[in-house]
N, C-alpha and C positions, 0 to 999 in steps of 0.2 A: 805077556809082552805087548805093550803098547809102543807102536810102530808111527810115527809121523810123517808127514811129506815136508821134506826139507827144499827141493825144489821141483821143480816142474821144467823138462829141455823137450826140444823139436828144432828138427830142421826149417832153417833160411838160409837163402843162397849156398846151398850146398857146405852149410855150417852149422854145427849143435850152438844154440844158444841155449844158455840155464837164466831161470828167472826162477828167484828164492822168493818167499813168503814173508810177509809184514808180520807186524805183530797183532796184525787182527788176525793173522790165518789166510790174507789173502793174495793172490798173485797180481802184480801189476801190469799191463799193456796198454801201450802208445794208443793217444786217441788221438785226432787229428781233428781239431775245430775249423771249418773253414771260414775267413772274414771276411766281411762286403767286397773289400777290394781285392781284383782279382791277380792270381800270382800267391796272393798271400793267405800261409794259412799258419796255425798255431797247434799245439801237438801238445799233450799231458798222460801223464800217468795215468789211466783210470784201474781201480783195483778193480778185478772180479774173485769169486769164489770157484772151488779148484775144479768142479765139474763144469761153470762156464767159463773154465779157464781151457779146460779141455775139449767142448765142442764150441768152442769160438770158429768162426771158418778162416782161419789163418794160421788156426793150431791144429785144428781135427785132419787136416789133409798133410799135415808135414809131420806125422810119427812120434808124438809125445811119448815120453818115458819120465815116470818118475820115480825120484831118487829118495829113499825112506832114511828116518834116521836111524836105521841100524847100515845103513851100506848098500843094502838092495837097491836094485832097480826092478823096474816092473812096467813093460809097455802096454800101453793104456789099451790099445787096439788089435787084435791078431794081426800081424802080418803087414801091420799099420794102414790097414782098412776098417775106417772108419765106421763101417756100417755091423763091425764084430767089434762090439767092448767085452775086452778081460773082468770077467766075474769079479777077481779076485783083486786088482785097480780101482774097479768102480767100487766095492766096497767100503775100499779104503779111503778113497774120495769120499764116498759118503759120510765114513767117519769124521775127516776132517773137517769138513765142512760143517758137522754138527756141533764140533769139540767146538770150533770156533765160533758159532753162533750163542753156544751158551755161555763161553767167555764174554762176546761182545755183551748179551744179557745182562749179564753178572758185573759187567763193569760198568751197563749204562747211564748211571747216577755221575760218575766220574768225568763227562766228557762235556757235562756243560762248568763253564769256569762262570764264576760272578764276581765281578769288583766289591769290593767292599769299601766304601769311603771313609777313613779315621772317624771323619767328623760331621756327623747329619747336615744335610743341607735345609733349610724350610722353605716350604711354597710360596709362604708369604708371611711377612714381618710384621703383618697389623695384628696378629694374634703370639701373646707370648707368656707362656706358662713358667711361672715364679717357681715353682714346687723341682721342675726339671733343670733349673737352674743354680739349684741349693741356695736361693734367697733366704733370709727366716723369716719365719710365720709374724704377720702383723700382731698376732696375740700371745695371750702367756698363757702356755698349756700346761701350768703347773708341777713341770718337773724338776725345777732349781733346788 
């Protein structure tokens, strides 16, 4: 029985928040860019993978539990003290994280995209080949 982490929850503000997995396998948390000027700042998605999803210090101290896909749960921490990881969590972290890096592997080819232009462009026009053009041959290569 091959068991997956479907999402990853812990406490904020006195509320479970669930954050599910991409399709890379990975979990995503808010990054917050800060910009020159001050006041302002800009926030993104950054993915991590499921074990630095789980000692991130924003998640290891608010009680992560995750949620397999058979229905289980399984709290990452005894007691949700972070300095006791569950054998049997981190395991499974461990799996995932593997599963997902040899998909990422396996699919590494796929994720650069190349334009392909219908019609060659040339570097330069002072040079131009007859033969790639289907011109006919100045001569008579005796096949009439």
């Amino acid at each position: 029985m091959n068991r997956k982490i479907v999402s990853i929850s812990f406490l904020y503000e006195d509320q479970r928040i669930r954050i599910g997995c991409d399709k890379k396998g990975k979990f995503p948390l808010p990054k917050i860019r800060k910009s020159r000027l001050p006041g302002d700042a800009l926030s993104y998605m950054h993915p991590h993978t499921a074990k630095a999803f789980v000692e991130h210090r924003k998640v290891r101290d608010s009680d992560p539990v995750l949620t397999l896909s058979d229905g289980t749960k399984i709290r990452v921490y005894l007691n949700g003290d972070p300095t006791g990881p569950v054998v049997e969590a981190m395991s499974v972290i461990e799996n995932h994280d593997e599963s997902s890096a040899t998909r990422t592997k396996l699919l590494g080819g796929v994720k650069k995209r190349v334009k392909v232009s219908a019609k060659p462009k040339l570097k330069s026009t002072s040079y131009i080949d007859d033969y790639d053009f289907g011109f006919d041959y100045p001569f008579d290569d005796g096949l009439d």
